[in-house]
C-alpha positions in Angstrom: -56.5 -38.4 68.2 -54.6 -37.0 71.6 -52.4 -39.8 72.9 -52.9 -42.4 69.7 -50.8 -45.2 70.0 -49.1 -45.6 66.2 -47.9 -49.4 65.7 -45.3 -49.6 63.1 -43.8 -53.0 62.4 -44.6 -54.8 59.1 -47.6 -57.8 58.7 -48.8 -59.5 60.3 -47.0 -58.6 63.4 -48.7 -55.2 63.3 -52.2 -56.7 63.1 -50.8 -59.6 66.3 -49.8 -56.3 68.0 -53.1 -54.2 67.5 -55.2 -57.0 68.7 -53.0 -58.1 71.4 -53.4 -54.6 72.9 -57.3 -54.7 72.1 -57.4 -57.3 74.8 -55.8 -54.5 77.3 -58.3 -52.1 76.0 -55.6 -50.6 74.1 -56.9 -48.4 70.7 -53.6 -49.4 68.6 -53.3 -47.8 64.6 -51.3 -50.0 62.8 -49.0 -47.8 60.4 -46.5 -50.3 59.1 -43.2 -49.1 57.7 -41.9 -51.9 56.3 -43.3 -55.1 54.2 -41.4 -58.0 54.5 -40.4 -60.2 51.0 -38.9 -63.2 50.8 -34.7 -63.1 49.4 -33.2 -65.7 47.0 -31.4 -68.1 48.9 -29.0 -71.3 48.3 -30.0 -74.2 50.4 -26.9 -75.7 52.3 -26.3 -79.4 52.9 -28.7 -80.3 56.5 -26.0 -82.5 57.6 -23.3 -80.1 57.7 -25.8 -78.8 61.0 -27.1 -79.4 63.9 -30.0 -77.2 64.5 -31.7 -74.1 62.8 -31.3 -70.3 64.6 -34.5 -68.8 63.8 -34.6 -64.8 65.3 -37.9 -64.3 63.3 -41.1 -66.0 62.2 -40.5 -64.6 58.8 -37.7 -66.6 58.6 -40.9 -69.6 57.8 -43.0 -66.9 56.5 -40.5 -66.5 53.7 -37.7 -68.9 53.6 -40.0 -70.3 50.3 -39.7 -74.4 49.5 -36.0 -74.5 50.2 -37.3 -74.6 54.2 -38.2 -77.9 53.4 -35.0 -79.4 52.6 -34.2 -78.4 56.2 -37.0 -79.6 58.1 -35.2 -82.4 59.8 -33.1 -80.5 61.6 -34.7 -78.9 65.2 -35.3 -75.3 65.9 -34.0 -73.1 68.5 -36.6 -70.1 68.1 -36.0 -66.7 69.6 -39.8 -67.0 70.9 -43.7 -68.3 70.8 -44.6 -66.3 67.9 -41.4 -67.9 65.7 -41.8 -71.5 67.6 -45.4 -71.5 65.9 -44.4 -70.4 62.7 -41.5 -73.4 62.8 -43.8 -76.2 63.6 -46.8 -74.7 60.7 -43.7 -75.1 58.5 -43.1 -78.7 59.3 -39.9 -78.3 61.8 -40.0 -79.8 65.5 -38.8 -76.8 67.5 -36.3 -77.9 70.8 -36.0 -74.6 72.3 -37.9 -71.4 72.5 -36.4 -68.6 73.8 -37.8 -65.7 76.5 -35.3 -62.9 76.4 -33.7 -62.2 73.0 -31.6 -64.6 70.6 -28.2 -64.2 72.0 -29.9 -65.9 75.3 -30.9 -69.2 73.1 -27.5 -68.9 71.4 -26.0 -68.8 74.8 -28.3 -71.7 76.4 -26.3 -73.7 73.8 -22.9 -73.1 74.9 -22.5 -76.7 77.0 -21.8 -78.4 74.0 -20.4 -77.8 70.8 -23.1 -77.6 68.0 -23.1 -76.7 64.2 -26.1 -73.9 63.7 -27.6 -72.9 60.5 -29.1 -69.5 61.1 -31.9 -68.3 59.1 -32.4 -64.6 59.0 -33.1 -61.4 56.9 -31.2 -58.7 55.8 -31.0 -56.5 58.6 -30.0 -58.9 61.9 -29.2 -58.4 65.5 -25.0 -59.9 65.9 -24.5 -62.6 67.8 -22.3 -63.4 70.0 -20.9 -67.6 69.6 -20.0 -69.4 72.6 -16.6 -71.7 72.6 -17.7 -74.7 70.3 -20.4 -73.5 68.8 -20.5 -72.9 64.8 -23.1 -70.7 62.7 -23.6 -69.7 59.4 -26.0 -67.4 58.0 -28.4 -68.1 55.4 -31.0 -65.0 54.6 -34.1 -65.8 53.3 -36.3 -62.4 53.6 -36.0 -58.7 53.8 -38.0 -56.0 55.4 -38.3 -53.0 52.6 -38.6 -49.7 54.0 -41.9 -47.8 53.6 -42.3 -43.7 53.5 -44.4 -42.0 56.3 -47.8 -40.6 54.8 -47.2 -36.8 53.9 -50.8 -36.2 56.1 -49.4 -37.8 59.2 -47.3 -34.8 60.1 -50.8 -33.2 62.0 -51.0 -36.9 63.2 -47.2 -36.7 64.7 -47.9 -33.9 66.5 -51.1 -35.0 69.0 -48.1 -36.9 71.2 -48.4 -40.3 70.4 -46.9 -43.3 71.7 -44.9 -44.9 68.9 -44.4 -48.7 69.5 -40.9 -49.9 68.1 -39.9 -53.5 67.8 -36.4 -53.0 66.2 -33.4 -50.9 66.0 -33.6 -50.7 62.1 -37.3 -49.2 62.8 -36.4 -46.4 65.3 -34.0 -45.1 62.7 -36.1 -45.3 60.0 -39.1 -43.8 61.9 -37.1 -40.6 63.4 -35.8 -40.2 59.4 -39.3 -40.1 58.0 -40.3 -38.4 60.9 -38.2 -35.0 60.0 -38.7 -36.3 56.5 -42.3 -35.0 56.6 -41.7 -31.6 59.1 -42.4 -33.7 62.4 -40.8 -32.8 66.1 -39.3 -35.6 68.4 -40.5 -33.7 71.2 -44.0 -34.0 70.0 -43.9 -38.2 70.1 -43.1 -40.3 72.6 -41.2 -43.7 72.1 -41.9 -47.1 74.0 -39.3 -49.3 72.4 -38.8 -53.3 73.1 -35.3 -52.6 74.5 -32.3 -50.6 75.2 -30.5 -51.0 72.0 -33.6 -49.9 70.0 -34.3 -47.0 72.2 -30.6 -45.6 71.3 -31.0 -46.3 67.7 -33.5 -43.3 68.0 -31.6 -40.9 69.3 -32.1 -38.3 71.7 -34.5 -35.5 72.0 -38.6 -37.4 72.3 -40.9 -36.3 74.4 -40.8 -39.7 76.4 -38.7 -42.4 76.2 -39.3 -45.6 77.7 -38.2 -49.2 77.3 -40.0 -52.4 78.1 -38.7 -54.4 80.9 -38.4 -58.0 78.5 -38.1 -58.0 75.1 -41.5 -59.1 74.4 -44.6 -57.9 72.7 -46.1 -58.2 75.8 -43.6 -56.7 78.0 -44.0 -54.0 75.0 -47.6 -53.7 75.4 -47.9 -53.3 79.5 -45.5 -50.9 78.9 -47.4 -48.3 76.5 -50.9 -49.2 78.5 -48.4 -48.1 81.7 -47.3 -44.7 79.6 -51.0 -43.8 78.6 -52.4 -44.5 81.8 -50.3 -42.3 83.6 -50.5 -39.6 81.4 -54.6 -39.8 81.4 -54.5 -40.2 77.6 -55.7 -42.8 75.1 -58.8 -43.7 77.1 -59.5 -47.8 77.3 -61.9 -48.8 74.8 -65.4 -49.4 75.8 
């Protein structure tokens, strides 16, 4: 399929993604290449905190019944999507973010709070604002999944590849020359600047979305096929 549009980030974000561009008449393949499983985690004491850091819905998804211990602490959520998944886990959420999680870490920094921060393996740095204390708890992982060996011909039809993280534009350009495929065949529309560097150099198009949203994300790769006459709207 000329001008696909190839979704990789793990379930059920991929599914959330494909149908979100459905409702822009988007045609969205969801190749995930990475399932997310839940980590072993020790429970700290809830009133050594002040409020839960969640970056992720996983973090609800997964964080098992330990989550409960915690639920009477509020939630500062890096978005909607992780908001939602807080409140279906029992937690009343304070603050949802818009641009990223150092932006609701920052909207904290007029007082001095204690954070527990619940996260996976593979997590964006922070940056802490005078008086504010975090530590990390991480409760899931995303495990890396190999490229189909038959998506090489797939790879090379210049596709818009959606990426969501830095961890998956590295992993996606390894399996990519894992299985014979050119960067200059595939073009990248990536959520924001620190994931489009994470690819490295030498796609076909680059192109990063102007908030780091799936939304933002989305516009974005309806603006790239548009322009380029490919990936016709569906009917």
């Amino acid at each position: 399929m000329t001008g696909s549009i190839l979704c990789i980030r793990p379930e059920p974000g991929c599914a959330a993604s494909v149908a979100a561009g459905r409702e822009l008449r988007l045609e969205i393949t969801a190749l995930p290449l990475f399932a997310v499983e839940p980590v072993a985690w020790d429970v700290p004491e809830p009133a050594a905190f002040d409020a839960v850091l969640a970056g992720s819905a996983n973090a609800f998804r997964h964080g098992g019944e330990g989550l409960g211990v915690l639920t009477g602490l509020p939630v500062l959520a890096v978005g909607k999507a992780t908001a939602q998944a807080a409140e279906d886990a029992g937690f009343a959420v304070e603050a949802t973010g818009q641009g990223g999680l150092q932006g609701v870490l920052d909207s904290q920094a007029a007082e001095a709070r204690r954070l527990l921060r619940l996260a996976g393996e593979d997590r964006v740095p922070l940056d802490l604002p005078d008086g504010v204390s975090m530590k990390e708890a991480v409760v899931y992982r995303s495990r890396a999944l190999s490229l189909p060996d038959d998506a090489a011909g797939r790879m090379g039809e210049n596709p818009v590849v959606m990426l969501h993280s830095a961890r998956a534009a590295s992993h996606f350009a390894d399996q990519l020359e894992r299985i014979g495929g050119r960067r200059g065949d595939v073009r990248i529309a990536a959520l924001g600047q620190r994931i489009a560097q994470a690819a490295g150099p030498g796609w076909a198009e680059v192109a990063i979305a102007s908030t780091p949203s799936d939304q933002a994300l989305l516009a974005l790769v309806a603006q790239m096929c548009h322009s380029s006459g490919l990936n016709a709207p569906l009917s």
